[in-house]
C-alpha positions as CSV (number, residue, x, y, z in Angstrom):
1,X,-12.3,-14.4,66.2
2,X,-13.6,-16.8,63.7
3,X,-12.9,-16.7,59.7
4,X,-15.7,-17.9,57.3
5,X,-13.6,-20.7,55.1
6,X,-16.3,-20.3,52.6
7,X,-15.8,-16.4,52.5
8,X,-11.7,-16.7,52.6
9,X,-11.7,-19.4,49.7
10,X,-14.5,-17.1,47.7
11,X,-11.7,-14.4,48.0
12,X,-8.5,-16.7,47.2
13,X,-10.4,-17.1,43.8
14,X,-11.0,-13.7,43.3
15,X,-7.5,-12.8,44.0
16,X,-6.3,-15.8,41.9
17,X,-8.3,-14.6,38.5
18,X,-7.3,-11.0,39.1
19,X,-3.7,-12.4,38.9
20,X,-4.2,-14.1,36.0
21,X,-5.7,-11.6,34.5
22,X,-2.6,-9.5,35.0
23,X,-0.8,-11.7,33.9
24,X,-2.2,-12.4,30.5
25,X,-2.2,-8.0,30.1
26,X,1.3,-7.8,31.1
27,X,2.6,-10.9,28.6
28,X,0.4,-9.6,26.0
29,X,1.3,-6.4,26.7
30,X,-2.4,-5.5,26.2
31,X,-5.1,-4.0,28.9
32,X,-7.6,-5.6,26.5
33,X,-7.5,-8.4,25.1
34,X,-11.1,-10.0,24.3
35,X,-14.1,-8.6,24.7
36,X,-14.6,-9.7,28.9
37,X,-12.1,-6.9,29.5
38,X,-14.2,-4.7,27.9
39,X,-16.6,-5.2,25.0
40,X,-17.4,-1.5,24.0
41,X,-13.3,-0.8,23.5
42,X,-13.2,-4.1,21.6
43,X,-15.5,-3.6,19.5
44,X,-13.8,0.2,18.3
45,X,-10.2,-1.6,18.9
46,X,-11.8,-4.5,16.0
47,X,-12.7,-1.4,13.9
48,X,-9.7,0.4,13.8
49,X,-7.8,-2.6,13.0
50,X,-9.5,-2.9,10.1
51,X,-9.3,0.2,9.1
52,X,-5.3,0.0,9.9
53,X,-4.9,-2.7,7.4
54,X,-7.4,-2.1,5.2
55,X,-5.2,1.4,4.8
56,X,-1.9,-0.7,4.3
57,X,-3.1,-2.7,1.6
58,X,-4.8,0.5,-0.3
59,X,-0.8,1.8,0.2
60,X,0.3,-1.6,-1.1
61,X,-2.2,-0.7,-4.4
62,X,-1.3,2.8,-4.7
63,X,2.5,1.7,-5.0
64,X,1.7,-0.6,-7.5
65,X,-0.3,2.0,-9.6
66,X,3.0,4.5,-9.3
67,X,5.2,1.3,-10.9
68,X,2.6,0.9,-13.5
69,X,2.6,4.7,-14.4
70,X,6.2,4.8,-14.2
71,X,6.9,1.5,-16.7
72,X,3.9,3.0,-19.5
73,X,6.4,6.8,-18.8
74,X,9.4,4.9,-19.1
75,X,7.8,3.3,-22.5
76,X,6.5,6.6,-24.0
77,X,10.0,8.4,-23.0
78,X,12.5,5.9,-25.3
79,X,9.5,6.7,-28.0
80,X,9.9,10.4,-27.6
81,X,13.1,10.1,-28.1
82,X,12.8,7.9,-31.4
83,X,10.5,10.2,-33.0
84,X,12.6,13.2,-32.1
85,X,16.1,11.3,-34.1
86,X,12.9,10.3,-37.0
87,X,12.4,14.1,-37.2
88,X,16.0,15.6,-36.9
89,X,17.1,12.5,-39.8
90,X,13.8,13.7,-41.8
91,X,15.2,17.5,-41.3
92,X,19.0,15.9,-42.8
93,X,16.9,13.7,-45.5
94,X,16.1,17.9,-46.9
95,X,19.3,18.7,-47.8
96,X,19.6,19.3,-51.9
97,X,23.4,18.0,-52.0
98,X,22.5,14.3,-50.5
99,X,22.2,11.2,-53.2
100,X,19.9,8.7,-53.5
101,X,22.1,6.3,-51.7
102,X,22.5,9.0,-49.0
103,X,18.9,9.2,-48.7
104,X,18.6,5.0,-48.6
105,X,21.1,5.2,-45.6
106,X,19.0,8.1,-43.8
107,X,15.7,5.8,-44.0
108,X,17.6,2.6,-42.9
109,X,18.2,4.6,-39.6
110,X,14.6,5.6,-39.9
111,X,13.4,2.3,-40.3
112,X,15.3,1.0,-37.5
113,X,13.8,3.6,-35.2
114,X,10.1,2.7,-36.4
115,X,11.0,-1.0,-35.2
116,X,12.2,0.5,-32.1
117,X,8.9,2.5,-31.4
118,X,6.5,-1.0,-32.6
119,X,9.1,-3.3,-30.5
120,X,8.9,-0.8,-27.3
121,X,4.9,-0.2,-27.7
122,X,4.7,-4.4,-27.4
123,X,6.7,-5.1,-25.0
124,X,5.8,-2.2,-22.5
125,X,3.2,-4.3,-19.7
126,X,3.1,-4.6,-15.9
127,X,1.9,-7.4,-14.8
128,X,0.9,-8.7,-17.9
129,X,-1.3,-5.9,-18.9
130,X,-0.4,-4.3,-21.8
131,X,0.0,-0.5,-21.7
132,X,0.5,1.0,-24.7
133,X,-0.8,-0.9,-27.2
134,X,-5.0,-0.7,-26.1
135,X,-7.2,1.6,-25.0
136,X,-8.8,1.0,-21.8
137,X,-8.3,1.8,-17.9
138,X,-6.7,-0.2,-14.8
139,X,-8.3,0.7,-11.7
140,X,-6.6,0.4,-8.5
141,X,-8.5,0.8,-5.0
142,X,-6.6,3.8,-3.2
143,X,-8.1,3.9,0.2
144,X,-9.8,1.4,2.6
145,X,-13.7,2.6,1.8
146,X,-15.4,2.4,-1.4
147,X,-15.3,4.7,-4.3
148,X,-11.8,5.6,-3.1
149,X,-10.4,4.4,-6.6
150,X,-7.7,5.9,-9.3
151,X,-7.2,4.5,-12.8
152,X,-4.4,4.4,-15.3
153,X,-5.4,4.6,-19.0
154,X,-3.6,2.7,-21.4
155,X,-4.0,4.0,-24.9
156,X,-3.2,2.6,-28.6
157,X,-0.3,4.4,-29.1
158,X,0.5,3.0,-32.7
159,X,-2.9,3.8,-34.0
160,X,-1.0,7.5,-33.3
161,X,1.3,7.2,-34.7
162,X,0.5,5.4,-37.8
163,X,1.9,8.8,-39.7
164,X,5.6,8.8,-37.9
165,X,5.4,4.8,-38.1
166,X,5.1,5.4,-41.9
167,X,7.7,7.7,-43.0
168,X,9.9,6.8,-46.3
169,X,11.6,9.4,-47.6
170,X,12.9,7.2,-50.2
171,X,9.7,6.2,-51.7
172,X,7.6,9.4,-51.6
173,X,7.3,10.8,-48.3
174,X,8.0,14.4,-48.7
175,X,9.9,16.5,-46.3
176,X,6.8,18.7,-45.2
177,X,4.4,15.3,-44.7
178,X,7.5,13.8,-42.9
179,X,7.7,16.4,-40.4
180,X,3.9,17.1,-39.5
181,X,3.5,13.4,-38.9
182,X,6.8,13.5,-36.5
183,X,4.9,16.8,-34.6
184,X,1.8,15.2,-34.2
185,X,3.6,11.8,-32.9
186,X,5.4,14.1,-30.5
187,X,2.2,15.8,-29.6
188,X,0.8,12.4,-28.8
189,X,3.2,11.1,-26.9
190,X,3.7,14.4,-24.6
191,X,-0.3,14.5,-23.8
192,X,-0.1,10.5,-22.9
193,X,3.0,11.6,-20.7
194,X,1.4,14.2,-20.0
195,X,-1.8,12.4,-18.5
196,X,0.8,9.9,-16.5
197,X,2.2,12.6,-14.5
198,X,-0.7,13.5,-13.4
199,X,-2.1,10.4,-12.1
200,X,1.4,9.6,-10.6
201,X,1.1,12.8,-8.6
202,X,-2.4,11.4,-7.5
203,X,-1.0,8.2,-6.3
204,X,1.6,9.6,-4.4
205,X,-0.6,12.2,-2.6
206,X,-3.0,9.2,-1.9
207,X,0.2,7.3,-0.4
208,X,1.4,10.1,1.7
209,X,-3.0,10.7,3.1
210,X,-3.0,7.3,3.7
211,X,0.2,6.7,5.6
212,X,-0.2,9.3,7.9
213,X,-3.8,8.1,8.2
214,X,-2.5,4.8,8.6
215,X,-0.3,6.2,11.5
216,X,-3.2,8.5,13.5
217,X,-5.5,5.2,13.3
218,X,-2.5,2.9,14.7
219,X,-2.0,5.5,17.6
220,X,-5.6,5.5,18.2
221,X,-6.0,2.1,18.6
222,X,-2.8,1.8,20.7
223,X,-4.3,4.2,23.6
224,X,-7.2,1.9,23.8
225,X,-6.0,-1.4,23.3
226,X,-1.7,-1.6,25.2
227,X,-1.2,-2.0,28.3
228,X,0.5,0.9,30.8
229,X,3.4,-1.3,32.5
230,X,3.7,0.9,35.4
231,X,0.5,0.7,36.5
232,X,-0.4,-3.0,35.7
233,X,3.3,-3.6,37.5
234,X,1.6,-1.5,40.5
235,X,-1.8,-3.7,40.4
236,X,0.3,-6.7,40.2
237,X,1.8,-5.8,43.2
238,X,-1.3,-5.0,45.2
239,X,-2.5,-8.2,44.0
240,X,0.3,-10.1,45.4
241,X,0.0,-8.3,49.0
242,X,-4.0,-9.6,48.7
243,X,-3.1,-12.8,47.8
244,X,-0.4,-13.7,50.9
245,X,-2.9,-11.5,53.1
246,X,-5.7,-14.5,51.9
247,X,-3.9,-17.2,52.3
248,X,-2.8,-16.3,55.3
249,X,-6.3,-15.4,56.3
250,X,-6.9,-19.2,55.1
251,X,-4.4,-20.8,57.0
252,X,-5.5,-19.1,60.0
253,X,-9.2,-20.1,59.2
254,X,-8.1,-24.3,58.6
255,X,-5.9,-24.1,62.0
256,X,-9.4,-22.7,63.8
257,X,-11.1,-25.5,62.1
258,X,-8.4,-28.3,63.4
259,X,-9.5,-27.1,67.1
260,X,-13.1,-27.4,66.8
261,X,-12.5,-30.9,65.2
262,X,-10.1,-31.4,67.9
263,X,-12.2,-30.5,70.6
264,X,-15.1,-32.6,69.4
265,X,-13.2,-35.7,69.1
């Protein structure tokens, strides 16, 4: 029988790049790794990548948005509860048997807590925006497509609650004025509260779409793109019986070309 060398070595090679080719899968732990294994489930793998972390950076944004919403609350609850002691010391400040120099200690407390509500409405930012003390909007991108956005409003809260902010019962304030500016500062501050709730809940039910979005798209892209041990284990191994049954095949083929030369010399 005689063995083509040029065939055997053609099928050493074959053999040899099918090995490697397992071998790169099974280190990678990937069936496709570049588009030569397959350039149509490269191209979606590529795609749902990007879609993976475009989804864990919106997640990264919507968490930001919730701290934000929850610092401006956290602001707007100490003033709440400022402007309910202003009230409850303006409701004391209306009793007939207090003297002037009660009165003078009522509105130092009073005075105190307007410093409070200026000092907390300053000092309340994230990041170095301000929150409470402009009115505007900070926009944060909630998804991984466009027009997938949801916005915080900040608001002048002090142009509110210039009336509360005001209050001195020792130098003409009445009673009656003292209290409807304390209502309508409490009104203010529960509608701003109010609005912050709501957009929280937004956040965290864009967070809780997109993780499990996230998660779907991760699967996805995990069917098409790891690698099935057992049965790249089980190629490998078919591989292996091809590749002694070729070089045996070669070895066989060189010793038949020894005993031509042989005979010729």
């Amino acid at each position: 029988m005689q063995v083509n060398n040029n065939g055997v070595s053609s099928l050493i090679s074959q053999v040899q790049e099918k090995q490697n080719n397992l071998f790169e899968k099974l280190a990678s732990g990937k069936k496709v790794n570049n588009a030569t294994d397959g350039a149509a489930a490269q191209q979606i793998i590529d795609r749902l990548t990007s879609e993976v972390e475009g989804s864990r950076q919106a997640i990264n944004n919507v968490y930001d948005g919730i701290s934000l919403a929850q610092v401006a609350e956290g602001g707007l609850g100490s003033i709440n509860d400022d402007v309910n002691r202003i009230r409850e010391l303006t409701l004391q400040s209306g009793s007939g048997i207090l003297s002037s120099g009660d009165r003078r200690a009522i509105q130092s407390e009073i005075t105190q807590l307007q410093e409070n509500i200026t000092q907390t409405i300053e000092q309340t930012n994230f990041a170095g925006k301000p929150l409470l003390s402009s009115d505007g909007e900070l926009s944060f991108q909630a998804g991984a497509n466009s027009g997938q956005s949801i916005s915080v409003g900040t608001q002048d809260i002090a142009s509110k609650l210039s009336g509360v902010l005001s209050i001195d019962i020792t130098s003409g304030t009445s009673v009656d004025e003292a209290l409807s500016a304390a209502d309508e500062a409490i009104e203010v501050v529960g509608g701003a509260r109010g609005d912050l709730g709501a957009t929280q809940n937004r956040f965290e039910s864009a967070a809780r779409t997109l993780t499990q979005s996230s998660i779907n798209t991760a699967e996805a892209r995990s069917r098409i793109q790891d690698l099935d041990y057992a049965q790249a284990a089980s190629e490998r191994a078919s591989n292996d019986v091809r590749s002694q049954a070729a070089v045996s095949v070669q070895a066989q083929a060189n010793q038949q070309e020894g005993q031509v030369l042989a005979l010729l010399n």
